[in-house]
N, C-alpha and C positions, 0 to 999 in steps of 0.2 A: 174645224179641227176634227177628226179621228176621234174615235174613243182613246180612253187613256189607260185603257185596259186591252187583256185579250184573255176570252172565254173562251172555254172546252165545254160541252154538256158531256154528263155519263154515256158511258157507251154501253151495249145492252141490259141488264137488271143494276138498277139503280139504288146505290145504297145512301144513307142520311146525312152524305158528307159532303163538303166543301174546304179544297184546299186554296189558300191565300196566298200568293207570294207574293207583299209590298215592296221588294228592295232590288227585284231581279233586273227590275228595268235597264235599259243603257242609251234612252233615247234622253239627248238635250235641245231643245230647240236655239236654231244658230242665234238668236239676239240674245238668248241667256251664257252660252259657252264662250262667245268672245267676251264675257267679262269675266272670265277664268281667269286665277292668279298663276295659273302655271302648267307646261304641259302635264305636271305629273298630277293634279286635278283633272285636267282633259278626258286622263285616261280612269275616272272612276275607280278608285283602288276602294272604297269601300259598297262598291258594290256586293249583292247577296249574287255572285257570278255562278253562272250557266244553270239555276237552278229550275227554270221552265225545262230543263233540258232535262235532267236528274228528275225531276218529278213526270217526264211525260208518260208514265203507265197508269196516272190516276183515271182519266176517262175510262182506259179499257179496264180497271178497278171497280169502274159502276161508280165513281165518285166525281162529284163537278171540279173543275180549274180557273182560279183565275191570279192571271198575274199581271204585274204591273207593268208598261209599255215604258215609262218615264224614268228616267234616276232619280235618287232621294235626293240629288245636291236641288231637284230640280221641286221637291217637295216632298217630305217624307209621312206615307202614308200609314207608320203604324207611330203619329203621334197623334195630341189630341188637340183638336182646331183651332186651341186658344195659345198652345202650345208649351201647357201646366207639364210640369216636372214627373217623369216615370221613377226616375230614383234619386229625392230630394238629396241634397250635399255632394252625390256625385257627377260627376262628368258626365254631359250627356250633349247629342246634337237638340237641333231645334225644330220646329216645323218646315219654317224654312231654312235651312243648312248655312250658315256663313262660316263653319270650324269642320276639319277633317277629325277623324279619328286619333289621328296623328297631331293637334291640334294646330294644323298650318291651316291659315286661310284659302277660304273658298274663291272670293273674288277679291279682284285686283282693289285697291285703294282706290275710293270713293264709289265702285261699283256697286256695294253691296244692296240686296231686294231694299225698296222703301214698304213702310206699311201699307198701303196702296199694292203696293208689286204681291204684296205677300195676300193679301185680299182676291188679287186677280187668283193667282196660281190656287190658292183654297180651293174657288169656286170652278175651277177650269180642271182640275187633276185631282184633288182631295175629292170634294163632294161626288162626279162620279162613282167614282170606282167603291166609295163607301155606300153611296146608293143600290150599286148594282149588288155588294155582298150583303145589304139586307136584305134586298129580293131573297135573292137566292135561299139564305139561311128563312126567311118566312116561307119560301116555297117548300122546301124542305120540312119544315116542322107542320105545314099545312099536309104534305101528302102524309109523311112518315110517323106523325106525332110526337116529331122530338126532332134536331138538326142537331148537326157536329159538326165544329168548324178547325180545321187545323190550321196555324199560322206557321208560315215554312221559314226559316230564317238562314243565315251562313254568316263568318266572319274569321278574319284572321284568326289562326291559335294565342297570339301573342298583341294584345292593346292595351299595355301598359296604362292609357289614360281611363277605361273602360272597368278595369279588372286587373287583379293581382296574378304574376306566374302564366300557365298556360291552359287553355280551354280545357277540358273535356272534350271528347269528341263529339257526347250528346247531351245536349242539357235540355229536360222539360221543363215547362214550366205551368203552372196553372194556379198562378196567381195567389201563391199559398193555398191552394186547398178551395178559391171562392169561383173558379171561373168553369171547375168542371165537376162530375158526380168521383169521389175518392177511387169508386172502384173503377175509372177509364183509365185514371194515372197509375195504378196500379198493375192494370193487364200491360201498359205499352212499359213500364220500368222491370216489368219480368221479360219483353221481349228483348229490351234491350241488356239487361242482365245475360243471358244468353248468346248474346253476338257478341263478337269481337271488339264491342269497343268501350273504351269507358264513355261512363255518363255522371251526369249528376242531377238532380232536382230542386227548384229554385234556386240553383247557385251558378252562376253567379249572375243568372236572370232568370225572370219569375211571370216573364211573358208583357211583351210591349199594350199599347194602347188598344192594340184589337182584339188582343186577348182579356185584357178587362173589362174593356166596356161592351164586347157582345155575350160573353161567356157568361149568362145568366141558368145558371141551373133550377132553378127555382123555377122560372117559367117554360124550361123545355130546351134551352140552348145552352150546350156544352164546348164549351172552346179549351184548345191546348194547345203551346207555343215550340216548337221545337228551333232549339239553335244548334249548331252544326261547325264546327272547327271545318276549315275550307281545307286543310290538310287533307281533311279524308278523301277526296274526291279532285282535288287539284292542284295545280301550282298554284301557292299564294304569293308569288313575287309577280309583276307584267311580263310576258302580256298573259297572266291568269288562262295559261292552258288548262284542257279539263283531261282528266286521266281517265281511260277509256277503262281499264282493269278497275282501277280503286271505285269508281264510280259505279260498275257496276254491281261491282259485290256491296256497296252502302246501299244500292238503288233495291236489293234482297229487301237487306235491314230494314229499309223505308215501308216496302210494300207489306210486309210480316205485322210493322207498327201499325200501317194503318188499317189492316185486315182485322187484329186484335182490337184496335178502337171503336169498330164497329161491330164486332162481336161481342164485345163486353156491354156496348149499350145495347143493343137487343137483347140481352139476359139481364142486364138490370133495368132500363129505363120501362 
């Protein structure tokens, strides 16, 4: 098998970042998609859609890329391996996905992963791609004296099982205050202050698994989770067209945030 990723390296002067996108994937391998419960599963509606595409100016940013090749029905790579709870009492998927967003099943009656299945897929599509972002982030903090990790995310405005009402259009997240230095979440919440769009901070997420567990500021690694109402940037109905206007003027927004991310840590870290 292929790797279960796909890397970008910076392209000329290289700054201490690494952007992550776990959810963009849209690949299923055919012995797991024939035990789809429906075609409206087939068609991945909670995918983070087209966002290798929306983030492609990170390389020529000076900042590394990596994003997921796989779908998260197929394993979801920003949970955590054992597949402990990000927000105890709420609705949340799994590591391996047997419930949509929408809480309809993933696979058909009696298809669902066995523990076994779910063992395989960890070690075949988890472990990867979590290997290669610690490279990276130690490569990073070995040349630069410090890495920065951003976790790119999207979703519907509107997931009733997820969250109350309707998104923001940005929401940061860093973990309450533990997964980055205060003053990075601060330069990218004035950038976004500034743009058109609303935002909020930890609300009504506070940054999945990869923004908790690498985002250690203490030892030199600053992580922050950016989610994104799919509104901005495209059709949220199928077949999830991407909008060529809206997408460009957020793809502004984007590259402003992560040019102040990296400015802010150079003047503090």
């Amino acid at each position: 098998m292929s790797l279960p990723f796909y890397f970008e390296a910076a392209e000329g002067p290289e700054l201490p970042l690494l952007v992550s996108v776990p959810h963009t994937g849209t690949e299923v391998p055919p012995e797991i998609a024939a035990r789809f419960a429906s075609a409206e599963v087939s068609a991945l509606p909670d995918t983070d859609w087209h966002l290798q595409r929306l983030y492609d100016f990170v390389p020529r940013l000076g900042a590394r890329l990596l994003c997921a090749r796989y779908s998260r029905y197929v394993i979801d790579l920003n949970r955590a391996p054992d597949s402990a709870p990000l927000y105890p009492g709420r609705f949340e998927t799994t590591l391996v996905p047997t419930r949509t967003f929408q809480g309809g099943p993933i696979y058909a009656p009696g298809a669902e992963p066995t523990p076994d299945e779910v063992r395989q897929r960890l070690g075949a599509y988890w472990e990867p791609y979590h290997a290669r972002l610690t490279r990276e982030l130690a490569e990073l903090k070995q040349r630069h004296g410090y890495a920065l990790l951003w976790d790119a995310h999207s979703i519907r405005t509107q997931v009733p099982l997820l969250f109350e009402g309707s998104l923001p259009a940005l929401v940061l997240g860093d973990a309450l205050g533990h997964s980055a230095h205060p003053a990075l979440s601060k330069a990218l919440l004035t950038v976004f202050a500034e743009s058109p769009y609303p935002h909020s901070h930890n609300h009504p997420f506070r940054g999945g698994y990869i923004t908790r567990q690498y985002g250690k500021p203490y030892d030199g690694v600053h992580a922050l989770q950016l989610e994104m109402a799919r509104a901005t940037y495209m059709s949220e109905d199928a077949p999830f067209a991407y909008d060529l206007v809206r997408a460009s003027q957020l793809a502004e927004t984007l590259r402003a945030a992560l040019t102040a991310y990296a400015a802010a840590a150079q003047k503090r870290l």
